[in-house]
C-alpha positions as a Python dict, from the first residue, in 0.01 Angstrom:
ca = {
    (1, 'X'): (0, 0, 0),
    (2, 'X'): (91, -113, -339),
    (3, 'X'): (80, 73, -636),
    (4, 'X'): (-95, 15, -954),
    (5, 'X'): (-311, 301, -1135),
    (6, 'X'): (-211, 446, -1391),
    (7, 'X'): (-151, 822, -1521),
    (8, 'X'): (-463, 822, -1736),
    (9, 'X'): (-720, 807, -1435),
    (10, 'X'): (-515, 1108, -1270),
    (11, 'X'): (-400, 1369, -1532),
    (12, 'X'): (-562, 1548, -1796),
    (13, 'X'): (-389, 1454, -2171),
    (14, 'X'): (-197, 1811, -2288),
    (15, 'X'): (-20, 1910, -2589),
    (16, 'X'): (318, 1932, -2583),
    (17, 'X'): (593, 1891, -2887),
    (18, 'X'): (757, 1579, -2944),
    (19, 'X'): (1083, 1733, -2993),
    (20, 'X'): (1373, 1749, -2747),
    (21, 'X'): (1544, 2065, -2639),
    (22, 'X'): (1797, 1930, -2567),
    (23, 'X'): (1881, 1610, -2758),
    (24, 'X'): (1848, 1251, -2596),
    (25, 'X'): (2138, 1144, -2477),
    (26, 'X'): (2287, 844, -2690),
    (27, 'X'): (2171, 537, -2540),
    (28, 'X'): (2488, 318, -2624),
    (29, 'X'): (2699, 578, -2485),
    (30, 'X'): (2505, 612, -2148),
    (31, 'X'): (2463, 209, -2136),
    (32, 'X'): (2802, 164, -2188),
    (33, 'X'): (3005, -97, -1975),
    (34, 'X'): (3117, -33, -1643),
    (35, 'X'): (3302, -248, -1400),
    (36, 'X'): (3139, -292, -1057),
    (37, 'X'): (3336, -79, -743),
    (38, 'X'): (3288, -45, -358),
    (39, 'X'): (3278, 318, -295),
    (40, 'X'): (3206, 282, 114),
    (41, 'X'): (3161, -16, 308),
    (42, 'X'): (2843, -169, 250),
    (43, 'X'): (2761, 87, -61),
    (44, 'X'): (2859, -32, -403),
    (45, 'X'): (2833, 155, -744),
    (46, 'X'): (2667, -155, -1003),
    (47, 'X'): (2541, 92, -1278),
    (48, 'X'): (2675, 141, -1620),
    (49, 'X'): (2912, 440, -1737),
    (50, 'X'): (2598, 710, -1819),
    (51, 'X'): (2369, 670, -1536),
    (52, 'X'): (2433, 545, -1174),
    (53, 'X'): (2274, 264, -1009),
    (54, 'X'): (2366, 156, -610),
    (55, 'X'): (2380, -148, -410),
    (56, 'X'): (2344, -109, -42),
    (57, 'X'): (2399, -425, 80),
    (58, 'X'): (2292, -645, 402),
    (59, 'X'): (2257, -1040, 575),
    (60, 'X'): (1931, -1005, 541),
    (61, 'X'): (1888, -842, 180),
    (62, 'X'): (2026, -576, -18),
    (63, 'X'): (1885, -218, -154),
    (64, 'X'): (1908, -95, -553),
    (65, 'X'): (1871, 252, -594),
    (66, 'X'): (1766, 347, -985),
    (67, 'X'): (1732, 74, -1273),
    (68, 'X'): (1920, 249, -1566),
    (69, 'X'): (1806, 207, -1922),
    (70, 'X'): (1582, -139, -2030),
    (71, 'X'): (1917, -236, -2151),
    (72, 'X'): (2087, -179, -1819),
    (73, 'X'): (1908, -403, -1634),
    (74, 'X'): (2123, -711, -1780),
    (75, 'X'): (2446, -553, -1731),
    (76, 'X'): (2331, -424, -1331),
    (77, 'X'): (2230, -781, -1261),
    (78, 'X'): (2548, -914, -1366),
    (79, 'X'): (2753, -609, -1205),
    (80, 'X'): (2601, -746, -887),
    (81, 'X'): (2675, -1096, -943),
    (82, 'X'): (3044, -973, -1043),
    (83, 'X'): (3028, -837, -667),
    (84, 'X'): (2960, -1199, -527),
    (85, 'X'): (2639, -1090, -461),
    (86, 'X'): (2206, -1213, -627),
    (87, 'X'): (1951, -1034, -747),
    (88, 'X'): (1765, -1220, -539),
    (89, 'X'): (1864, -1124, -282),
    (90, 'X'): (1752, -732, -360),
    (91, 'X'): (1476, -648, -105),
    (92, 'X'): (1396, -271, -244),
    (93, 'X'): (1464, -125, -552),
    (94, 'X'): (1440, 264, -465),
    (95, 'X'): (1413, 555, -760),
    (96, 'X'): (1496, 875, -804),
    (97, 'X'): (1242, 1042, -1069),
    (98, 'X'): (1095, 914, -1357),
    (99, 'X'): (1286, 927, -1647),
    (100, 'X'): (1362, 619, -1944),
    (101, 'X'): (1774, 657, -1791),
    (102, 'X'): (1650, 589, -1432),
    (103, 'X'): (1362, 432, -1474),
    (104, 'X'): (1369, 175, -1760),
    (105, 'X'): (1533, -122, -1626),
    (106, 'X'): (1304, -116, -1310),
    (107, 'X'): (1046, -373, -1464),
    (108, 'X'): (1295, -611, -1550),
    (109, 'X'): (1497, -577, -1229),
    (110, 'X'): (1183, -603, -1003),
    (111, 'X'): (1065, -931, -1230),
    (112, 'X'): (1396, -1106, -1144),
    (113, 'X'): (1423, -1000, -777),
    (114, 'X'): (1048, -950, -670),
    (115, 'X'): (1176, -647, -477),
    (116, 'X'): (927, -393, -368),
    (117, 'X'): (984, -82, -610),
    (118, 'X'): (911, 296, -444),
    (119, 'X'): (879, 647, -580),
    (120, 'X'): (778, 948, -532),
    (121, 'X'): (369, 973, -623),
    (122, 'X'): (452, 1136, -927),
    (123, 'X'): (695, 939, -1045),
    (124, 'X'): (522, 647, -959),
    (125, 'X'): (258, 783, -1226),
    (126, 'X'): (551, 800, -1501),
    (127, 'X'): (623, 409, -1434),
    (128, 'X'): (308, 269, -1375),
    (129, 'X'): (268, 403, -1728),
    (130, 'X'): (577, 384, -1881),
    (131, 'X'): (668, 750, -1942),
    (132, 'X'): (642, 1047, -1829),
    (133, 'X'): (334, 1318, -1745),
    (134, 'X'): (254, 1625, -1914),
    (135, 'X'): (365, 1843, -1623),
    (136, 'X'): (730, 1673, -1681),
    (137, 'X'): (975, 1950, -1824),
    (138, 'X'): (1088, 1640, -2087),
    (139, 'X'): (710, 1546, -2169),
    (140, 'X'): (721, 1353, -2490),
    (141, 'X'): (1080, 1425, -2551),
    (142, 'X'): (1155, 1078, -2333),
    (143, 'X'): (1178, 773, -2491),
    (144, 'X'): (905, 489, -2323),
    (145, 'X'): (991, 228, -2121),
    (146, 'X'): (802, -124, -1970),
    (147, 'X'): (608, 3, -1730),
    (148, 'X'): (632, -113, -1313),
    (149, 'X'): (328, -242, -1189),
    (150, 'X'): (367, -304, -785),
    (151, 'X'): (496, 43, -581),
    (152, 'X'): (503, 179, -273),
    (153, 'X'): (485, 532, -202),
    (154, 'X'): (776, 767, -113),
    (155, 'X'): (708, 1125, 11),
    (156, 'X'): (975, 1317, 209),
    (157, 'X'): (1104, 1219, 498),
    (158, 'X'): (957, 879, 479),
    (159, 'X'): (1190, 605, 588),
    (160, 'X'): (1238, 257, 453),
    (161, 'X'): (1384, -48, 629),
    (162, 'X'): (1583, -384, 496),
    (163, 'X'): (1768, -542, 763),
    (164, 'X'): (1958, -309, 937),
    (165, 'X'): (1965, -68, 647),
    (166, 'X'): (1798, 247, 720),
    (167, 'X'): (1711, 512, 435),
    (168, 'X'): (1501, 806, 380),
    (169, 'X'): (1398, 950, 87),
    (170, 'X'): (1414, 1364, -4),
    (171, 'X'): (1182, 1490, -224),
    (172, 'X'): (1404, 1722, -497),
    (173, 'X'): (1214, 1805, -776),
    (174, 'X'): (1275, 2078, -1005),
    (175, 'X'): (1479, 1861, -1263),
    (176, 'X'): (1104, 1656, -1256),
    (177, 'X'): (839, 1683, -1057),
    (178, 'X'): (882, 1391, -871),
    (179, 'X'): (1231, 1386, -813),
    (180, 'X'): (1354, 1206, -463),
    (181, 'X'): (1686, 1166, -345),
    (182, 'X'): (1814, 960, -52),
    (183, 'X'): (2013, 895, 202),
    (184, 'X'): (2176, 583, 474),
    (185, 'X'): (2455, 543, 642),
    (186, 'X'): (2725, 273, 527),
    (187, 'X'): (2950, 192, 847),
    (188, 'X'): (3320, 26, 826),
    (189, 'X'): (3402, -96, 1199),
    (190, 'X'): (3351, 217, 1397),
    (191, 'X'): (3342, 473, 1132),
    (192, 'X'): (2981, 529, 970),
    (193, 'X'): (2943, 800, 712),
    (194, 'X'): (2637, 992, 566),
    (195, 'X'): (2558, 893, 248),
    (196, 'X'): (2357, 1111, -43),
    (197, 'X'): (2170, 962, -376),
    (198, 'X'): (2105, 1302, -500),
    (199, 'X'): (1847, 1324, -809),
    (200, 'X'): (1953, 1544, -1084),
    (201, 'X'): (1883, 1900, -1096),
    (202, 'X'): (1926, 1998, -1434),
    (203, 'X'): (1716, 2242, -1610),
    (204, 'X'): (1663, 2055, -1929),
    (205, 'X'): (1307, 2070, -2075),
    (206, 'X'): (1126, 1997, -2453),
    (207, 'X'): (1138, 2266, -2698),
    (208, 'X'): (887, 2587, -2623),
    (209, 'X'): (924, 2459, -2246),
    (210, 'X'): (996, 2792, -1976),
    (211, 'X'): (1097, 2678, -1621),
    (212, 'X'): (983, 3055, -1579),
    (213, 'X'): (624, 3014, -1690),
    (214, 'X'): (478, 2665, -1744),
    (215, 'X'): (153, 2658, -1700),
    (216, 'X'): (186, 2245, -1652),
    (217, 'X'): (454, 2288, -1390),
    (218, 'X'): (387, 2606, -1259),
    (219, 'X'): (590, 2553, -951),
    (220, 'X'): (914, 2403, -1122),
    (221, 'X'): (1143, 2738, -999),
    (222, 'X'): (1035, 2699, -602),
    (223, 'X'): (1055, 2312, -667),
    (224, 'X'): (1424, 2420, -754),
    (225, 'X'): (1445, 2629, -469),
    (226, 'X'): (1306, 2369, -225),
    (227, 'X'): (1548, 2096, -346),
    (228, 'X'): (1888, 2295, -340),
    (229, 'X'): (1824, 2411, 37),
    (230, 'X'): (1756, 2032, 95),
    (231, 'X'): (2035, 1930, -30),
    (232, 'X'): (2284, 2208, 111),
    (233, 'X'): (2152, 2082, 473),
    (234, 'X'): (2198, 1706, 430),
    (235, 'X'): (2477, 1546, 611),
    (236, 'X'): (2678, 1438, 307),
    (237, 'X'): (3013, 1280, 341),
    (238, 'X'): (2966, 1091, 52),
    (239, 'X'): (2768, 1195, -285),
    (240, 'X'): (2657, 963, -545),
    (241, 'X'): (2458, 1161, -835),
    (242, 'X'): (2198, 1011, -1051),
    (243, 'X'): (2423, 1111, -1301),
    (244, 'X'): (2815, 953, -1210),
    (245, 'X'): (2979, 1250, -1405),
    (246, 'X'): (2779, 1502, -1183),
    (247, 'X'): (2912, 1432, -828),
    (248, 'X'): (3274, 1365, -1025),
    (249, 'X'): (3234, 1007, -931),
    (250, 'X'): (3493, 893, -1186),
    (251, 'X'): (3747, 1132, -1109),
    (252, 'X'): (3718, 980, -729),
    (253, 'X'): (3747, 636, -928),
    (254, 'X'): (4056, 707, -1046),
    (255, 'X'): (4178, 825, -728),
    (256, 'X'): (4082, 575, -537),
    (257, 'X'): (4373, 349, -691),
    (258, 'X'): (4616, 515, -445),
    (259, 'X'): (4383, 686, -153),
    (260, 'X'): (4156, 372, -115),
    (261, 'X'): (3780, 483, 7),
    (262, 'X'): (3895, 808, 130),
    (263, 'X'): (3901, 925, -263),
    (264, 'X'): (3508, 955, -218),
    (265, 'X'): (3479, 1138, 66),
    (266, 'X'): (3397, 1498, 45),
    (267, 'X'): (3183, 1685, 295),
    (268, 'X'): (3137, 1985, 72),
    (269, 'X'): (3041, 1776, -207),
    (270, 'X'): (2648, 1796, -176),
    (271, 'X'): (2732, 2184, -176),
    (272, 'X'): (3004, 2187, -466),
    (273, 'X'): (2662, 1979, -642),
    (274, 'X'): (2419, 2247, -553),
    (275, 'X'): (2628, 2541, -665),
    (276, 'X'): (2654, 2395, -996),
    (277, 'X'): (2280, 2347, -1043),
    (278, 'X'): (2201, 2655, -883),
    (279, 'X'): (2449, 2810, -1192),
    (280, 'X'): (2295, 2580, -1491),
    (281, 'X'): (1927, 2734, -1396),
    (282, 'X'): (2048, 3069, -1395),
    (283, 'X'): (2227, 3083, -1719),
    (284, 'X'): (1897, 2879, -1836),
    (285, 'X'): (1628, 3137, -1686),
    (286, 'X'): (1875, 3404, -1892),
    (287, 'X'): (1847, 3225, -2179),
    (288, 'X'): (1441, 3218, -2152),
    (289, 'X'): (1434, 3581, -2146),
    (290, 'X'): (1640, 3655, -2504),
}
């Protein structure tokens, strides 16, 4: 069923400072220009430099996971023409969580495709109104974005269908509430491997926020839990992060030059992701106590 309420008939309004903790990230550096790669078979990277977006591709249509900035959505649409493939031609636009970086092209991507867009129901609440919810760890510390207005739902385990394309979303929250991640396999001849959009699972938060005790998102540290044993147990031969740098995409760019698709393939690489976050919360839960 489509989507269309919005936050304000759902949530209760709460204070929270408008500051960020943690500084938002320079738009022109996360928009920059990036050209268009195959990383496996049918799965191409189309996003910019800062922030990942994915084309899984089809006969009978294509998938976009994440939008990217507003500004991205330009530079994705002509990344997938640069591929010799059409907007148009997108039959799902899939996101991860909620956030202006993953979120803000959506509106303009879904206008020019008139692809279904689905999220998770809570960050399905931070597009249908164009930023995110109190109980977001970045509340008022995001930048807004034009807001989606047509969703499905995603909750875990759910699976979505274009063509042959099969993928199923993962709810890993922590990083937001909503947080999803996904997975499909991408198959060249005989060989198909697992693939893994994981969300991000960094602890950053507004200023005064405690991961430890927020009484908006009192569950954020078993959320955390919750997501890294998800993750751990995926079949993962190949990880794509909402955030390139995080899964070391661009290192694997570089070697790809000589090894060729075998550059991003890495079963341990969902776990090599997970001990990392697992590391960033703990050094940040230390930090809440001094």
């Amino acid at each position: 069923m489509p989507f269309t309420l919005t936050r304000a008939l759902l949530l209760p309004t709460l204070f929270a400072s408008s500051a960020a903790f943690a500084q938002t990230p320079d738009a022109t550096a996360l928009n920059a220009d990036q050209t268009p790669f195959r990383i496996y078979a049918n799965t191409y990277y189309v996003g910019v430099k800062g922030v990942s977006s994915v084309l899984v591709t089809s006969p009978e249509g294509h998938v976009l996971i994440d939008g990217g900035l507003p500004e991205s959505a330009a530079k994705i649409i002509a990344n997938i023409a640069t591929l010799g493939f059409r907007i148009e031609d997108v039959k799902m636009i899939l996101n991860s969580h909620g956030h202006y970086d993953q979120a803000g092209g959506l509106a303009e991507l879904q206008q020019r495709s008139d692809a279904l867009v689905v999220a998770s129901p809570s960050s399905a609440l931070d597009l249908a109104a164009g930023e995110v919810g109190p109980d977001d760890p970045q509340y008022k510390a995001q930048p807004n974005y034009p807001p989606v207005t047509d969703m499905r739902l995603a909750r875990d385990g759910n699976h979505f269908y274009v063509g042959p394309i099969k993928l199923t979303a993962y709810t890993t929250p922590g990083h937001t509430p909503g947080g999803l991640s996904w997975t499909w396999q991408s198959c060249e001849g005989k060989r198909c491997l697992n693939m893994v959009y994981a969300d991000d699972l960094d602890p950053v938060s507004r200023p005064g926020f405690k991961f430890s005790a927020s009484s908006e998102y009192p569950n954020a540290l078993d959320d955390f839990q919750h997501s890294f044993e998800t993750l751990e147990h995926l079949p993962c031969d190949v990880l794509i992060s909402a955030r390139p740098e995080a899964s070391k995409l661009w290192q694997r760019l570089e070697l790809s030059a000589t090894k060729g698709s075998a550059a991003f393939i890495d079963p341990q690489a969902c776990h090599a992701y997970v001990a990392e976050a697992r590391t960033a919360l703990e050094t940040r839960l230390r930090s809440e106590k001094e």
